[in-house]
C-alpha positions in Angstrom: 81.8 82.3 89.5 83.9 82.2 92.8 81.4 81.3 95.8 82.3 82.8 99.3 84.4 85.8 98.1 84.8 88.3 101.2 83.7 91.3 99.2 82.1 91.7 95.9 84.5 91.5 93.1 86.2 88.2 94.0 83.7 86.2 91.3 84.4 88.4 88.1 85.2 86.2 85.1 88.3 87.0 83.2 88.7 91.2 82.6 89.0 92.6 79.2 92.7 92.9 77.6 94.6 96.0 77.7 96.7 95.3 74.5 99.5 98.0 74.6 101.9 99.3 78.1 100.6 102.9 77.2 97.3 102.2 76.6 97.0 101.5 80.4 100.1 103.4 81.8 98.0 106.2 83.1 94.1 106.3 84.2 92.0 108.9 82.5 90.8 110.5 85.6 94.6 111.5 85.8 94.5 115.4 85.8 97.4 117.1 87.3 100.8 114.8 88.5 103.7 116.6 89.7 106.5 116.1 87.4 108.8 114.9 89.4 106.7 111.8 90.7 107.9 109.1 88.2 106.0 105.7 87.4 107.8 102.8 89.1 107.8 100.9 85.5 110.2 101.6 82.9 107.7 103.0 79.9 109.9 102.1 76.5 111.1 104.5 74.4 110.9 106.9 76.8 114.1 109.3 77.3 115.3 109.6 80.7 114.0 112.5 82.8 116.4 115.1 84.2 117.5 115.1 87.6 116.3 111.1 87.6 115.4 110.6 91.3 118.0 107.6 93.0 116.0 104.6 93.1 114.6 104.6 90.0 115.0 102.9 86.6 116.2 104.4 83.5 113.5 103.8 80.9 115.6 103.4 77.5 115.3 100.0 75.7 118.5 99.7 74.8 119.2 98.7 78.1 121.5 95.7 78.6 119.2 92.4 78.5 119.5 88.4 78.7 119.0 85.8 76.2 115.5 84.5 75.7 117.7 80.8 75.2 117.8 81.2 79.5 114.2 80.6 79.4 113.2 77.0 80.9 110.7 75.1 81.5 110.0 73.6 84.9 110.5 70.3 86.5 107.5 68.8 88.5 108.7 69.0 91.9 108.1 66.2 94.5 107.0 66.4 98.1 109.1 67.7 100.6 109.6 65.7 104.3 108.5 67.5 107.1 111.0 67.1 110.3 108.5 65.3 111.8 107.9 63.0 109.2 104.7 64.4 107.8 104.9 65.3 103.6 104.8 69.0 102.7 103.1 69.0 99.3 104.5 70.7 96.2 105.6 74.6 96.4 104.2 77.1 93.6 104.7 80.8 93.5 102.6 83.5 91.8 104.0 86.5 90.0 102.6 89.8 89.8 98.7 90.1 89.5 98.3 93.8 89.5 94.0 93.2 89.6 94.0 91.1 86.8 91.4 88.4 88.7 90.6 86.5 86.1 93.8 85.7 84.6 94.6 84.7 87.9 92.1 82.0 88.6 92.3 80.6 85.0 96.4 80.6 86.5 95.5 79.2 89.7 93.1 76.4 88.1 95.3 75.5 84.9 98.0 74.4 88.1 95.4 72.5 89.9 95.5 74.7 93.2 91.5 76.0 92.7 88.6 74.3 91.4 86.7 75.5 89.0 84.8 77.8 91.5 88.2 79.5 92.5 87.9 77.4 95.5 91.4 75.8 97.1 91.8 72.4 95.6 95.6 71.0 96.1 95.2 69.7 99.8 98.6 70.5 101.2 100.1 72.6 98.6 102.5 75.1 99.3 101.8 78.8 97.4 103.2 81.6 97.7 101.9 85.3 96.0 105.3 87.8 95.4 103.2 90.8 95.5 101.6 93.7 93.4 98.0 92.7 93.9 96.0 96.0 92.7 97.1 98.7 90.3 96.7 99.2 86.5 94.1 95.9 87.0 90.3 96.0 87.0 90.0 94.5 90.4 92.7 94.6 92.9 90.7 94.4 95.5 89.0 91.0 94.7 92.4 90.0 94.3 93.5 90.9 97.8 89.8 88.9 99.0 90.8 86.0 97.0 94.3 85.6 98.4 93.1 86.0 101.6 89.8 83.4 101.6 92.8 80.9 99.7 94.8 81.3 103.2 91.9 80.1 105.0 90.5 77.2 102.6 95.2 76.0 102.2 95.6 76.0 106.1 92.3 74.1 106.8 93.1 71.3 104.0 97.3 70.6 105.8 98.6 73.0 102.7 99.0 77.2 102.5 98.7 80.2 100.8 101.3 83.0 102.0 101.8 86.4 100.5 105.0 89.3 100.3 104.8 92.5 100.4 105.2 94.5 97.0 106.2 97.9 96.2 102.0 99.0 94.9 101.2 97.7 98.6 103.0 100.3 100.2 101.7 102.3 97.0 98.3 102.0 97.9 99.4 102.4 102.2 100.4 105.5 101.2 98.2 107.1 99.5 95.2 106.3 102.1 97.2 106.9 104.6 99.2 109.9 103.7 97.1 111.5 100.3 98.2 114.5 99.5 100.6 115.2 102.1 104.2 116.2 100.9 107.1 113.9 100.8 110.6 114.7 100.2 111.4 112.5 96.8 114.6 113.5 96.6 113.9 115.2 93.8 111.6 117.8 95.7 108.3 117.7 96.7 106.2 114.6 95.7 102.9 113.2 97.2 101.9 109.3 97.6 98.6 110.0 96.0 100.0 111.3 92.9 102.2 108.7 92.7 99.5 106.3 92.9 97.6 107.6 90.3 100.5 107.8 87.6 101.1 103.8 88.3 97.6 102.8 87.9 95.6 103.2 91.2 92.4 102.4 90.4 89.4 104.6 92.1 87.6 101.4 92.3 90.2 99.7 94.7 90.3 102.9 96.6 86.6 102.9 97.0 86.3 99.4 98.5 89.4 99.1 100.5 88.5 98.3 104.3 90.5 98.2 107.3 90.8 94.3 106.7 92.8 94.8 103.7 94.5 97.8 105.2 96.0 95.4 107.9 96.9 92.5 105.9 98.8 94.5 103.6 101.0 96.3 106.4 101.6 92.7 108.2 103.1 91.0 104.9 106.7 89.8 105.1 109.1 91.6 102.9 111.2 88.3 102.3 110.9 84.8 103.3 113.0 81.4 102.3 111.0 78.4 101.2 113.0 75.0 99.7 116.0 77.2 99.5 114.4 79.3 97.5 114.6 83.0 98.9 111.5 84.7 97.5 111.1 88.8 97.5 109.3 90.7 95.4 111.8 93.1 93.7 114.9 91.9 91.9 116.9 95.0 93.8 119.6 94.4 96.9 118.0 97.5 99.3 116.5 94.9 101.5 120.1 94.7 102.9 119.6 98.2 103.9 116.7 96.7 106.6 118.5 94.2 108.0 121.2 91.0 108.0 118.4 88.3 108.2 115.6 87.5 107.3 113.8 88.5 110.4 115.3 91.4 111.2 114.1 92.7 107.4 110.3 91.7 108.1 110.5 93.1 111.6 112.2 96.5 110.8 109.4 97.2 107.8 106.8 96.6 109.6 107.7 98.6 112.2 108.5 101.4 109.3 105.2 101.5 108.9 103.5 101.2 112.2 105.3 104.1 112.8 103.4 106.1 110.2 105.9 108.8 109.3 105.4 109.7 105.5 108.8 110.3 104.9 110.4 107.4 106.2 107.6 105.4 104.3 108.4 107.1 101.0 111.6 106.3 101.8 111.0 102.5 101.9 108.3 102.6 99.1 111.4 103.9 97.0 114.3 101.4 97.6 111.6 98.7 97.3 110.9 100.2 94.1 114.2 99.8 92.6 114.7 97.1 89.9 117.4 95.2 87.3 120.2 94.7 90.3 120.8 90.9 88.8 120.5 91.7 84.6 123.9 92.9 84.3 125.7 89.9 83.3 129.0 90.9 85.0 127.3 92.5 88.0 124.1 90.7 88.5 125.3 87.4 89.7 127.6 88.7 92.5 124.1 90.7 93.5 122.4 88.1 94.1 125.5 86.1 95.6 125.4 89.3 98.3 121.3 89.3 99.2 122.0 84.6 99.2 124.9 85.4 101.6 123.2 87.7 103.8 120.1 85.3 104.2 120.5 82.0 102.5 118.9 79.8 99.9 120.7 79.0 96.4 118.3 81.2 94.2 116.0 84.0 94.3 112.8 83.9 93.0 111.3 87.5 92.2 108.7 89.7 90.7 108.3 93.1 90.1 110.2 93.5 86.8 108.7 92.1 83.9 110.2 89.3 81.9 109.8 91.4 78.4 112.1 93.8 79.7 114.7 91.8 81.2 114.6 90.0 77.6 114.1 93.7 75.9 110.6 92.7 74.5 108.2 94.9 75.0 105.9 94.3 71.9 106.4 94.3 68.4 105.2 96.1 65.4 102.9 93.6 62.7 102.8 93.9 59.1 99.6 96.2 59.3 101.8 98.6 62.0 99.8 97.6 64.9 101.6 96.7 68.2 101.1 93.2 69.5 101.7 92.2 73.2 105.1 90.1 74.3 105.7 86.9 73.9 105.9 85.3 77.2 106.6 81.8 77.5 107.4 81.3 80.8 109.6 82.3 84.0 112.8 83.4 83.1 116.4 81.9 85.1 119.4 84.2 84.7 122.0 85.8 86.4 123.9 82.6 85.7 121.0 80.8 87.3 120.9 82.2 90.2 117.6 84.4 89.6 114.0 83.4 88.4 112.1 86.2 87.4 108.1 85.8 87.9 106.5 88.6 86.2 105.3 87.6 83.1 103.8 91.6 82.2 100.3 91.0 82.6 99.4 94.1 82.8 100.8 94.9 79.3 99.2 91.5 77.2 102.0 89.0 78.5 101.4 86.3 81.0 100.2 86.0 84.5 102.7 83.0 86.0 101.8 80.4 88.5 105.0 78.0 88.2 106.3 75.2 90.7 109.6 75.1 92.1 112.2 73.8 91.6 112.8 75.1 88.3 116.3 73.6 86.6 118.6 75.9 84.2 
């Protein structure tokens, strides 16, 4: 059990399994969404709706994918000097946890970085979360408690804990703040409440969320550089539509949302929703090439779309016809190895990912 958790939640031992994408897709209490409010996950075997809103994924498998053989195993990485002469210790980075607490302490502890009460244990450490904490999950908010006590615990043993913003935290901004109040889509009239619901708000989450989560969510940085490594949540290029560094990005979202217009949120919660801008093996590369020029670093590191559909795996079919979950082995480098992709599909029976960096092709 975790000991000094900041709400109740943050000890729960490892949740049970959903084994299947649909079994989870949408929460029972899910009566009535508009449909034109689409999930932000591609759903396979789905056709693609009419008048698809821009911004959103097509949800065919056949969609072009990469080679599992671009899968690779990581390289222990050694500690970086500080300019003033002081060692930074290793750098890790989580994928997407989407409430899955559990998984993510037996993560965190399998990599050394918390004991075996889920308190911080790697002295001065480097780790950063990519974002998605809640949704589709049993306990997003424990996971939002955790991340934050880890913060605490990192920066008082010389290491830290950092976290980026994800698309399901301006999801669940929205809908507290905004609920049922129309938005324009672009493909008419959508709400952010419905659109939390259909990608796996959780009552639960919505229940215990405090004005301390609240705030930590809507201060997260959008994108940050670490090792030359430039970290972001999704694998999509609209964060050059905020800005031509770093800081200008982080400064012009937050503000977005200190100014509170539901619109002009929707708006950001959509390009930040977008996905598969590096899979194209012609395309992809010169993607990432545009987001490394416009705010350095030699690779991106990512969430947001799962690995077992950039490798066009989502489940298979056994000999007795039931479906089994992705194989996940690890993170997965492409776009001419330029990209790591983080999200190992948790929330559909693959892999929550803790990894260090670097990470070689």
């Amino acid at each position: 059990m975790v000991e000094g958790s900041m709400t109740q939640g943050a000890g729960q031992g490892p949740a049970a399994r959903t084994e299947t994408l649909r079994d989870f897709r949408v929460p029972a209490y899910v009566h009535d969404v508009p449909a034109n409010v689409l999930p932000t996950d591609p759903v396979p075997g789905s056709p693609e709706p009419a008048g698809f809103p821009d911004g959103y994924t097509p949800t065919e498998r056949d969609l072009p994918v990469i080679n599992r053989g671009d899968t690779v195993q990581m390289e222990t990485a050694q500690a970086v000097p500080r300019p003033g002469g002081d060692e930074m210790g290793p750098l890790f980075v989580v994928g997407d946890v989407h409430g899955y607490l559990g998984e993510l302490l037996a993560a965190l502890h399998a990599k050394g970085l918390v004991d075996t009460e889920g308190t911080w244990a790697a002295g001065n450490a480097r780790l950063w979360f990519l974002g998605d904490f809640t949704d589709r999950g049993p306990d997003g908010i424990g996971v939002i408690d955790l991340v934050m006590r880890l913060s605490a615990e990192a920066a008082a043993a010389g290491g830290y804990c950092k976290a980026l913003m994800g698309n399901h935290e301006l999801l669940l901004l929205g809908a507290k703040r905004f609920g049922d109040t129309p938005v324009n889509s672009g493909a008419g009239t959508a709400t952010f409440q419905a659109a939390w619901l259909l990608n796996g708000g959780q009552k639960s989450d919505m229940d215990r969320l405090q004005d301390v989560h609240l705030q930590w969510m809507s201060r997260l940085d959008a994108i940050e550089i670490e090792d030359d490594h430039l970290l972001m949540h999704s694998d999509t290029t609209a964060y050059l539509d905020y800005g031509d560094s770093i800081e200008a990005v982080n400064d012009t979202i937050r503000e977005t949302l200190t100014r509170n217009d539901a619109d002009e949120c929707w708006d950001l919660f959509r390009k930040l929703t977008k996905r598969f801008a590096f899979r194209d093996e012609e395309s992809g590369p010169g993607a990432v090439r545009e987001l490394l020029g416009a705010y350095g670093g030699s690779r991106v590191v990512h969430g947001h779309s799962p690995i077992p559909y950039l490798l066009g795996e989502v489940g298979t079919e056994d000999a007795d016809g039931e479906d089994s979950g992705p194989v996940v082995e690890g993170p997965h480098v492409y776009a001419g190895g330029l990209a790591l992709a983080m999200d190992g599909g948790v929330t559909m029976a693959g892999k929550l990912l803790v990894q260090q960096l670097p990470m070689d092709i």
